[in-house]
Backbone as numpy.savetxt, mean C-alpha at the origin, in Angstrom:
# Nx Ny Nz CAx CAy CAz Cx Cy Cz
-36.10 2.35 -4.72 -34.79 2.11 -5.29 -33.91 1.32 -4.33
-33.97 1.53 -2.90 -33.38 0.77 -2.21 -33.66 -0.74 -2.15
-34.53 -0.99 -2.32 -35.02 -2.33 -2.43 -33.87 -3.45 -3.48
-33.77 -2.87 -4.32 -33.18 -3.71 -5.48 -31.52 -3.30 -5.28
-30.80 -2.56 -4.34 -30.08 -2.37 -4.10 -29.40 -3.89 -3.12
-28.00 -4.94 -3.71 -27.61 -6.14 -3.14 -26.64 -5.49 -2.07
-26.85 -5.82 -0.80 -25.94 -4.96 -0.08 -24.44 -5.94 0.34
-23.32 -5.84 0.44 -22.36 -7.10 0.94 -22.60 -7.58 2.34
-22.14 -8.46 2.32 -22.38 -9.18 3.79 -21.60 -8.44 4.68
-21.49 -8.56 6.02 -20.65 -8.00 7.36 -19.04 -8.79 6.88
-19.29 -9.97 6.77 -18.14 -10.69 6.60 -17.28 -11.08 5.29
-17.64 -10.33 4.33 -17.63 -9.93 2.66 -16.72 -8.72 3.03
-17.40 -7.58 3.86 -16.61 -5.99 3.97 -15.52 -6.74 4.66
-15.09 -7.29 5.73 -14.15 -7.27 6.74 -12.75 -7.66 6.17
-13.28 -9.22 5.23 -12.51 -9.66 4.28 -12.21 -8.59 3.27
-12.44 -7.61 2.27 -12.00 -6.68 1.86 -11.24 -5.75 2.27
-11.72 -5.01 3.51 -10.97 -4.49 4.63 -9.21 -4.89 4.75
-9.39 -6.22 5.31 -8.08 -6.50 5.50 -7.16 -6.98 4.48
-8.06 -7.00 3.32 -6.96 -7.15 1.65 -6.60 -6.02 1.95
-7.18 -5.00 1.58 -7.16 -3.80 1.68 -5.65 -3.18 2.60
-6.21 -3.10 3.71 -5.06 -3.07 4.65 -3.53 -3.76 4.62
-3.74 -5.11 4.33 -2.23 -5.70 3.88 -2.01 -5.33 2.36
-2.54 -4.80 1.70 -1.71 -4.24 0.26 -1.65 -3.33 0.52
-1.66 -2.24 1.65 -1.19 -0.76 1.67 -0.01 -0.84 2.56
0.34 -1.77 3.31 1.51 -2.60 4.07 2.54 -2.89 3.20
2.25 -3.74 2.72 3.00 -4.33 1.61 3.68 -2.90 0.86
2.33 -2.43 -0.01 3.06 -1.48 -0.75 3.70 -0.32 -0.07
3.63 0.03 1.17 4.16 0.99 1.69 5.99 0.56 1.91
5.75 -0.79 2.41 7.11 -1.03 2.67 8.36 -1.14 1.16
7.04 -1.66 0.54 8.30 -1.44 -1.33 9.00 -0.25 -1.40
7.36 0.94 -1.43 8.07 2.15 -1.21 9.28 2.65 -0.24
8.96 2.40 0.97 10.06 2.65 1.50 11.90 2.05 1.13
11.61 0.90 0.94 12.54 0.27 0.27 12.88 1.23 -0.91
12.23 1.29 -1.98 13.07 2.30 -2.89 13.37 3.37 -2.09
12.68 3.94 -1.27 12.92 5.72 -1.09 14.47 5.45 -0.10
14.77 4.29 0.40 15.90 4.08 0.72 16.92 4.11 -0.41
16.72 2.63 -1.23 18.13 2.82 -2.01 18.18 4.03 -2.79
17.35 4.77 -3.48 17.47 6.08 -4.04 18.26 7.14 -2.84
18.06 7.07 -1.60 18.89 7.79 -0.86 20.25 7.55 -0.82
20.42 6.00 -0.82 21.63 5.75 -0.69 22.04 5.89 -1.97
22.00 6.00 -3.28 22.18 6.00 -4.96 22.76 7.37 -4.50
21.90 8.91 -4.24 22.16 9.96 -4.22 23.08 10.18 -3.45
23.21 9.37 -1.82 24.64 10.06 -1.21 26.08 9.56 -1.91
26.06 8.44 -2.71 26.95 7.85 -3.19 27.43 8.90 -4.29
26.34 9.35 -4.90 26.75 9.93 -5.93 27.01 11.39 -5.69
26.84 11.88 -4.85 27.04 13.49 -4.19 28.69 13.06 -3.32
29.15 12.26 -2.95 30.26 12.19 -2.08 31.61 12.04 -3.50
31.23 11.55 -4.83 32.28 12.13 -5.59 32.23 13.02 -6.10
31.66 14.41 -5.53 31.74 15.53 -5.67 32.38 16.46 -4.63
């Protein structure tokens, strides 16, 4: 069964890898970006109370 198994190249994974890695960058920083303005939304809205 291994035989017929196509395996990726060294330089196929690495390139995936680092998609990989810069879209969890990327998306981490969006997130953070919202989890900011939602903080700032909530203190705004707790201080006319």
């Amino acid at each position: 069964m291994v035989e017929h198994v196509t395996w990726p190249s060294y330089s196929s994974i690495q390139e995936s890898a680092v998609l990989v890695i810069i879209a969890s960058v990327i998306f981490s920083a969006v997130l953070g970006v919202f989890d900011l303005a939602f903080r700032n939304m909530m203190d705004a809205i707790y201080k006319l109370f």
